[in-house]
N, C-alpha and C positions, 0 to 999 in steps of 0.2 A: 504494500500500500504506500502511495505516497502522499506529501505531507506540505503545504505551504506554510513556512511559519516566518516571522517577523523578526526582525535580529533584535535583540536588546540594546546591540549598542550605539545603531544608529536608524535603525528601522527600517529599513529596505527590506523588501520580502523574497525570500528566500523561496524559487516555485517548486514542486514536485518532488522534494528529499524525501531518498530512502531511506529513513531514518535507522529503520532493522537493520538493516546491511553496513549502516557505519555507527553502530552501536551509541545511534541518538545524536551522533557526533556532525559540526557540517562545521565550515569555514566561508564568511559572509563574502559573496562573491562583490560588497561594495566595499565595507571597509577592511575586509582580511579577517576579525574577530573569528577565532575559534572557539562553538560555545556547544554544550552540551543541554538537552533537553529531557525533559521528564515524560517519559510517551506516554506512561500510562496516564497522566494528568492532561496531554493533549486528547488521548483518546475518550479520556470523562466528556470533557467540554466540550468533543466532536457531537457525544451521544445526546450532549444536554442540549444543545444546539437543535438538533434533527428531532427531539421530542416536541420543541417549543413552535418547530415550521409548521 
């Protein structure tokens, strides 16, 4: 599955990371930030999201 997520540190959106495959891990292809994410908390707020559509 992949995964559009938001960098924290400068906010540029990050499209389609496989997140499994680099064990949560991505590098912001704006500002270089190497950051790590918490999937199963992206995947809560995926489901909480899709209940409330």
């Amino acid at each position: 599955m992949s995964y559009n997520i938001k960098c924290p540190e400068c906010g540029a959106e990050q499209k389609n990371l496989n997140l499994e495959e680099t064990e949560c891990s991505y590098v912001c292809s704006k500002c270089g930030k190497q950051t790590t994410v918490d999937l199963e908390k992206i995947r809560k707020a995926s489901l909480k999201k899709e209940a409330t559509n």
